[in-house]
C-alpha positions in Angstrom: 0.0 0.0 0.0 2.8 2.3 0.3 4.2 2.8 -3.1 0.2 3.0 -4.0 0.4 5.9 -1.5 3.2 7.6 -2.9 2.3 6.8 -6.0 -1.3 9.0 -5.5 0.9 11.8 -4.3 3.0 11.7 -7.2 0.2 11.7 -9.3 -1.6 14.8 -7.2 2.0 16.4 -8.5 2.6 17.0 -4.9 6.2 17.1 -3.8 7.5 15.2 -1.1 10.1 13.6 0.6 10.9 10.2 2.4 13.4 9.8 5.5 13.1 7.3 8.4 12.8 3.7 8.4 10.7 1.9 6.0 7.4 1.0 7.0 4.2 -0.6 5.1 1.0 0.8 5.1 -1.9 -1.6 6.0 -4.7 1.7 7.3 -5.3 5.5 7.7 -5.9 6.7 11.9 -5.7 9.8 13.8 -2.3 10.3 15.2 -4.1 9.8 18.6 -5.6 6.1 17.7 -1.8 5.3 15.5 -1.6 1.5 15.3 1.5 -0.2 13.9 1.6 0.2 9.8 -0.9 3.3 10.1 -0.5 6.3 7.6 -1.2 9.7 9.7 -0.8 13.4 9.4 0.4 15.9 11.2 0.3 19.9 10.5 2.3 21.4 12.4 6.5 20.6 13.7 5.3 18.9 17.2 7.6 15.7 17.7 6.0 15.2 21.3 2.8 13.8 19.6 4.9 10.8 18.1 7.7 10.6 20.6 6.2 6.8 22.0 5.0 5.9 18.1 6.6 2.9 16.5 6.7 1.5 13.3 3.8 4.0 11.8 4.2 6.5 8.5 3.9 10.4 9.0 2.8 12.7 6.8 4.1 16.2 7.9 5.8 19.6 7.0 9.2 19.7 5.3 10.9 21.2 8.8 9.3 18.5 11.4 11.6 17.3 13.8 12.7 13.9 13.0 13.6 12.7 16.8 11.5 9.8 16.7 13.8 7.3 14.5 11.4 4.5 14.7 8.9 6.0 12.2 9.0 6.9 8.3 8.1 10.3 7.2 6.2 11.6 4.3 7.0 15.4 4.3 5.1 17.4 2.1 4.0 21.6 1.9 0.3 21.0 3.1 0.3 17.5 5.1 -3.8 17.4 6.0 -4.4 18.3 2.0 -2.5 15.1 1.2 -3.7 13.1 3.8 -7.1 13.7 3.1 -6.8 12.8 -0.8 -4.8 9.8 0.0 -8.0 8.5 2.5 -9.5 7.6 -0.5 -7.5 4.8 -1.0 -8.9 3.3 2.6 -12.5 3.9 1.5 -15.8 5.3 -0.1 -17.9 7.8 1.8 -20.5 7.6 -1.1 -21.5 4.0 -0.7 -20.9 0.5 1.5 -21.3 -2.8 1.2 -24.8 -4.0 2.6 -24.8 -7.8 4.8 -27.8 -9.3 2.8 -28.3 -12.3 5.6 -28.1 -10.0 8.5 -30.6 -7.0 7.2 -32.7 -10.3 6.9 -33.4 -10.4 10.2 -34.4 -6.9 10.8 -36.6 -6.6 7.9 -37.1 -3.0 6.3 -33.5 -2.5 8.0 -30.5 -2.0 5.9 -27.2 -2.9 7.7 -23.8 -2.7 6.4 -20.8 -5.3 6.5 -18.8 -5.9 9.9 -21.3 -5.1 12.0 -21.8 -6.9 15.5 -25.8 -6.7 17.1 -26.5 -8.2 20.1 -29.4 -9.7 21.7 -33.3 -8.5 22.4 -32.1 -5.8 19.6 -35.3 -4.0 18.2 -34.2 -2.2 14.4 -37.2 -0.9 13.0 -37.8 -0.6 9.4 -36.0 2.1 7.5 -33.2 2.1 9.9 -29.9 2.3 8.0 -26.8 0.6 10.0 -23.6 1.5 8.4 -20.4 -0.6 8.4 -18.3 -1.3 11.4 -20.8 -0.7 14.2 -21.3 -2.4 16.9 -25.0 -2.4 19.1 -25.0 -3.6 22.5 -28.0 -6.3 24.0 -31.4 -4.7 24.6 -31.0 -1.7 22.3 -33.8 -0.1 20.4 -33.7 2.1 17.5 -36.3 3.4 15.6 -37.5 4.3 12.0 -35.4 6.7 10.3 -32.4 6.6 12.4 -29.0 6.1 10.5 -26.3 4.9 12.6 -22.5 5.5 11.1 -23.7 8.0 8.9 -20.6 10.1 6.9 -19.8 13.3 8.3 -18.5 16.0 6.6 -15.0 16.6 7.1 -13.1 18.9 4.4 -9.9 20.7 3.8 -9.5 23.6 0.8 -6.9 22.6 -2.2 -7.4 26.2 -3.6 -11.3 27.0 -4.2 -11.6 23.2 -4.1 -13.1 21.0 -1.3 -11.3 17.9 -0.3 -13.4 15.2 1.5 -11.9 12.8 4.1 -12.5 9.4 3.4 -14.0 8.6 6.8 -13.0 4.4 8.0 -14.1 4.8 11.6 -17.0 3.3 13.3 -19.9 3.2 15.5 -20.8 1.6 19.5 -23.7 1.6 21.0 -23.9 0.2 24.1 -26.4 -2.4 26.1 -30.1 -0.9 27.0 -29.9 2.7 24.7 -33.3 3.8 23.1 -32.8 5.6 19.9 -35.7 7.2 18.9 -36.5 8.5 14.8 -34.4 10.6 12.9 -31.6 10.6 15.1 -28.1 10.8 13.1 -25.2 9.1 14.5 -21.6 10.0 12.4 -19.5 7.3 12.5 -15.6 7.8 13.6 -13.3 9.6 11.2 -10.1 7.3 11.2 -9.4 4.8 13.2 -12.0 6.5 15.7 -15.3 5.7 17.3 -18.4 7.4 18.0 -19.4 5.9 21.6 -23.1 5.8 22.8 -22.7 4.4 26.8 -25.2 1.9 28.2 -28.3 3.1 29.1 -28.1 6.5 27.4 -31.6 7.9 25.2 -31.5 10.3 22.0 -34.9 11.9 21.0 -36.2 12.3 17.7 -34.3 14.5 15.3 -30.4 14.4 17.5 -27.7 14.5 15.6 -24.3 13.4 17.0 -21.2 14.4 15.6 -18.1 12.0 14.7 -16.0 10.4 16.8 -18.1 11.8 20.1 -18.2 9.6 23.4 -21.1 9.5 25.4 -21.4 8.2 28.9 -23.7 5.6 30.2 -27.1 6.5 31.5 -27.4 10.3 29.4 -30.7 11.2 28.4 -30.3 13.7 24.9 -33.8 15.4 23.8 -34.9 16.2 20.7 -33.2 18.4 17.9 -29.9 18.5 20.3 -26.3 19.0 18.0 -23.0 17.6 19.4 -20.5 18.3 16.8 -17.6 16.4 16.5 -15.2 14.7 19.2 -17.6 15.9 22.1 -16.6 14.0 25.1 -19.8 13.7 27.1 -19.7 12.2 31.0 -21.9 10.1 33.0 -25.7 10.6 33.9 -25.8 14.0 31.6 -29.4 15.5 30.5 -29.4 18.1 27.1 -32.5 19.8 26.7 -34.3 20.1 23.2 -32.6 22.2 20.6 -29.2 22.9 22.3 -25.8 22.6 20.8 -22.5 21.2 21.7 -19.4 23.1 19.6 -16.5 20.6 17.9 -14.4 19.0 21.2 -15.8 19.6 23.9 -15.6 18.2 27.0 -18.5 17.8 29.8 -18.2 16.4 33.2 -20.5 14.0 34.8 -24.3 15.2 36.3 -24.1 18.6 33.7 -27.7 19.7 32.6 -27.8 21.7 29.2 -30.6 24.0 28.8 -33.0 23.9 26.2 -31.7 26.1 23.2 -28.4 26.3 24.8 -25.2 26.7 23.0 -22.1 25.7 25.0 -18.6 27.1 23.5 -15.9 25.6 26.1 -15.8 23.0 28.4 -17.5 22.7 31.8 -15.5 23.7 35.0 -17.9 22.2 37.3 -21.5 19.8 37.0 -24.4 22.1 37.4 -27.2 23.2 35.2 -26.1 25.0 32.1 -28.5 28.1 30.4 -27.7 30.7 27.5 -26.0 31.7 24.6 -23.0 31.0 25.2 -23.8 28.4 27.7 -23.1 29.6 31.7 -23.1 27.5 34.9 -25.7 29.4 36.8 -26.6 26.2 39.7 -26.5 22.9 41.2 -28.1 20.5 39.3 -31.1 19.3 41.3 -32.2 15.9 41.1 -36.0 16.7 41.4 -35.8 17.9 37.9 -38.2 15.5 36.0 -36.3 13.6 33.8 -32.8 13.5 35.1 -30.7 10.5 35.4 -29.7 9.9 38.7 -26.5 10.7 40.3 
């Protein structure tokens, strides 16, 4: 897969330049998820992101620091442009492969290869299960819902977008209830969206990739988490609010309806506004709250 790789750059009429060791290519990841023989990218000279990496191919600027001498390096002028046209090579974000004997048993379901679904699991017709997810015992989902959906993740060549290729995948754990309409993006790279036991999305959610969830959240109706939101235990988001890209949330926060939170919480409490502000102690008499 390598000299495919360079060969695509080659062919972009990208320059670039090889040092290191020589390592295959077998997948695409993060730099955070890097398995042995994985292809990632980063943009910027930082060495202390790859310092414990072994045996995985970099795709960075001309000047990066090469400390780490148990990697190979791919230096080119704009490494996320060429990572992002080389993810194409790892996979199709315009179609997947469906598992003909496993949407069988679910039928008016459509489910996608490498999937794993556990027992007592209720898929409703016109639920669409995309490749590589995972569905924990006791889950419902409902009509509508696509699970491991592509998000849209782009970089600029010029006045030209460039889709990633996203290869991740979805979880869902044991007793979740995912109602209509909800959209679930699978992981980008190497990465997985994570829905935690217990938790319930409402009609019209959309989650964003590569976002963890923890067990026993309850998520209303029309509520946004853009992508790599880290959510904690026993959360409750109230209808219409909206989670910006990374953001972390501790255990027991309430969002208010219509919020719009813009940096991570300090403290659990109750969250109101635009942007969000902690303005209490969460109370556990609210109807509807998980419980501590």
């Amino acid at each position: 897969m390598k000299n495919k790789v360079l060969k695509y750059i080659k062919e972009l009429e990208y320059e670039y330049k090889l040092s290191g060791i020589n390592v295959p290519i077998s997948d695409i990841s993060l730099i955070h998820f890097a398995r042995e023989n994985d292809l990632c990218y980063l943009d910027a000279n930082v060495p202390r992101l790859v310092k414990d990496k072994q045996n995985i191919t970099l795709i960075c600027p001309f000047d990066f620091d090469e400390s780490n001498t148990n990697i190979s390096y791919i230096k080119v002028k704009d490494p996320k442009l060429v990572f992002y046209y080389v993810s194409h090579l790892f996979g199709d974000n315009k179609t997947f492969k469906i598992d003909k004997e496993l949407s069988k048993k679910y039928p008016g379901a459509t489910i996608g290869i490498n999937c794993k679904i556990g027992n007592n699991v209720a898929i409703q017709p016109g639920v669409i299960i995309r490749s590589n997810t995972i569905i924990g015992n006791n889950t419902t989902i409902e009509s509508g819902s696509v699970i491991g959906s592509t998000g849209l993740l782009w970089t600029w060549n010029k006045d030209k977008k460039v889709m990633l290729t996203l290869t991740g995948g979805t979880e869902i754990g044991k007793d979740c209830y995912i109602c209509c309409n909800v959209s679930i993006v699978r992981g980008s790279c190497n990465e997985m969206t994570y829905i935690g036991d217990g938790t319930m999305i409402a009609p019209g959610s959309a989650i964003g990739h590569g976002c963890s969830i923890g067990k026993n959240t309850h998520i209303a109706n029309n509520v946004t988490l853009s992508g790599a939101v880290t959510i904690g235990e026993n959360c409750f988001f109230g209808s219409g609010c909206t989670v910006q890209p990374a953001i972390k949330i501790l255990n027991n926060t309430v969002l208010g309806s219509g919020a719009i939170l813009t940096k991570d919480t300090e403290k659990s409490g109750v969250y109101v506004g635009i942007p969000a502000k902690w303005i209490k102690e969460r109370n556990n008499n609210l109807k509807g709250l998980p419980k501590k």
